[in-house]
N, C-alpha and C positions, 0 to 999 in steps of 0.2 A: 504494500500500500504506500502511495506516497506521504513524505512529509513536510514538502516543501509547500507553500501556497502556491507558487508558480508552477508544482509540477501538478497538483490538484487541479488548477485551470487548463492546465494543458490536458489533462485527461478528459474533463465535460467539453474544451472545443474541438479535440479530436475525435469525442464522440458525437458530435455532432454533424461533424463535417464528413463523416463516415456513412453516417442516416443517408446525407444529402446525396453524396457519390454514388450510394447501394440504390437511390432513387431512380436517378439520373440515368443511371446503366442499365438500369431493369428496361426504363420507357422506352429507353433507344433500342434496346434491343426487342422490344415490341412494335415499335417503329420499322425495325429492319423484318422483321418476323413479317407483319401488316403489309409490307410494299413487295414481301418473295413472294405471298398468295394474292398480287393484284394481277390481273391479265387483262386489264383495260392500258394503254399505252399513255391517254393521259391522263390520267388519275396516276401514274406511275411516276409521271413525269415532273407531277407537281409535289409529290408525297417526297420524292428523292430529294428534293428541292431543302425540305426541314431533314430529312434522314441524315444528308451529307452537314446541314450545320449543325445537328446535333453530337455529331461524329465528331466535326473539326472540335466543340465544345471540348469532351470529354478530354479530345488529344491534348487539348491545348491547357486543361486544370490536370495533367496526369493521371485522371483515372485511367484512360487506356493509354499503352505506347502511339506514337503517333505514327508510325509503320502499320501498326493494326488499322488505325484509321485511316490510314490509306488505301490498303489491301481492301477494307468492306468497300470504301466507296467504289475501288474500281472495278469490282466485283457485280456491283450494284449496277454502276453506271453498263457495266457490256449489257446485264441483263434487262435495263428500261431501254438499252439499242433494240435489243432482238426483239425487244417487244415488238417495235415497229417497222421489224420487215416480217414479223409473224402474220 
């Protein structure tokens, strides 16, 4: 347990900001979940639109590596392509 006051604060804003990251990463990846089952091309095309900056988000506060985030987007993006020669 800590004993310091500054380590006790560090422990409730780490827990807090942990809540928010476990939030953040859940939605987005229901977000990416949500736009794999779309096969409408623009409804894809506009969903991508929040998927990719909730991506860059996450890259950019550390929850994910920023390689990952880039891998789902590109991943993303080939598949709202093919949509539209499907």
């Amino acid at each position: 347990m800590a004993n310091h006051k500054s380590a006790k604060k560090a422990i409730r804003s780490s827990a807090k900001k942990r809540l928010l990251n476990r939030y953040q990463h859940k939605t987005t990846r229901n977000l990416v979940k949500k736009l794999r089952e779309t096969h409408d091309h623009a409804m894809a095309v506009e969903l991508f639109k929040t998927v990719a900056s909730a991506l860059d988000k996450l890259a950019k506060r550390n929850v994910i590596h920023k390689n990952k985030a880039a891998n789902n987007k590109s991943k993303l993006a080939r598949y709202v392509n093919k949509l539209a020669t499907a």
